[in-house]
C-alpha positions in Angstrom: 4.8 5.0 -33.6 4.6 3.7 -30.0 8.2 4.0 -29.4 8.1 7.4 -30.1 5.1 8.0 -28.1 6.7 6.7 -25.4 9.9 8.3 -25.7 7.7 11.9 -25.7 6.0 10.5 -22.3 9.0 9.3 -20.6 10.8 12.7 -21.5 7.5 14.8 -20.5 7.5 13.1 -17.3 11.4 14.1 -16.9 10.8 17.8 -17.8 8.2 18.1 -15.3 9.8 16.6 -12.5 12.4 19.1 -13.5 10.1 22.1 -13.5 8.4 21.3 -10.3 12.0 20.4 -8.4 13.2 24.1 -9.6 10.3 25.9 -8.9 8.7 26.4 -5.4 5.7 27.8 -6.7 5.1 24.5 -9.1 6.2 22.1 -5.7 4.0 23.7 -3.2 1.0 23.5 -6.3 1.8 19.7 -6.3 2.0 19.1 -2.6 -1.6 20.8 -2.7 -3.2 19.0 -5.0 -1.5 15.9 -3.5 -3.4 17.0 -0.2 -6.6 17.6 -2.0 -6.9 14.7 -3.7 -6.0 12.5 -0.3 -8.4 14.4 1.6 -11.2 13.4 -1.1 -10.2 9.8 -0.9 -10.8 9.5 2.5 -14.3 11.2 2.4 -14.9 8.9 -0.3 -13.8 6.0 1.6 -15.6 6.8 5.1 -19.0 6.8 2.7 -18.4 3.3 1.6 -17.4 2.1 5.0 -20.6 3.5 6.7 -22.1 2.3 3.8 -21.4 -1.5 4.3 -21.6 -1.3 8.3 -25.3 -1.1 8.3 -25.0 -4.6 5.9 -22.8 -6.2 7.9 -24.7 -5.6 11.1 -27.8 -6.5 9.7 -26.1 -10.1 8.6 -24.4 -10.7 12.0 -28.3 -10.0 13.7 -29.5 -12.6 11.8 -27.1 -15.1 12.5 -27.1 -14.1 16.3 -31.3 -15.0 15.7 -30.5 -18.4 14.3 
């Protein structure tokens, strides 16, 4: 059962590819989504870094008080 699962993943994954390297329509959907989704990550990851800085400063204040 799972070799034939991933026999139908691994030849999914192959028809695809295939689809989107023959179609323009499917490749420029891709490279949008692609952009999307990297656009999201950094928003996501500018929120955690001003997140932390406020921690952070607030550590190194203390130490400089010590």
């Amino acid at each position: 059962m799972e070799k034939l699962f991933c026999l139908g993943l691994v030849l999914g994954a192959l028809g695809g590819a295939l689809i989107v390297a023959n179609s323009y329509k499917a490749r420029s959907l891709v490279k949008k989504s692609q952009a999307e989704v990297m656009q999201k990550v950094d928003e996501m990851m500018d929120e955690r870094l001003k997140e932390q800085e406020p921690k952070e400063s607030g550590k190194k204040e203390k130490k400089t008080e010590k």
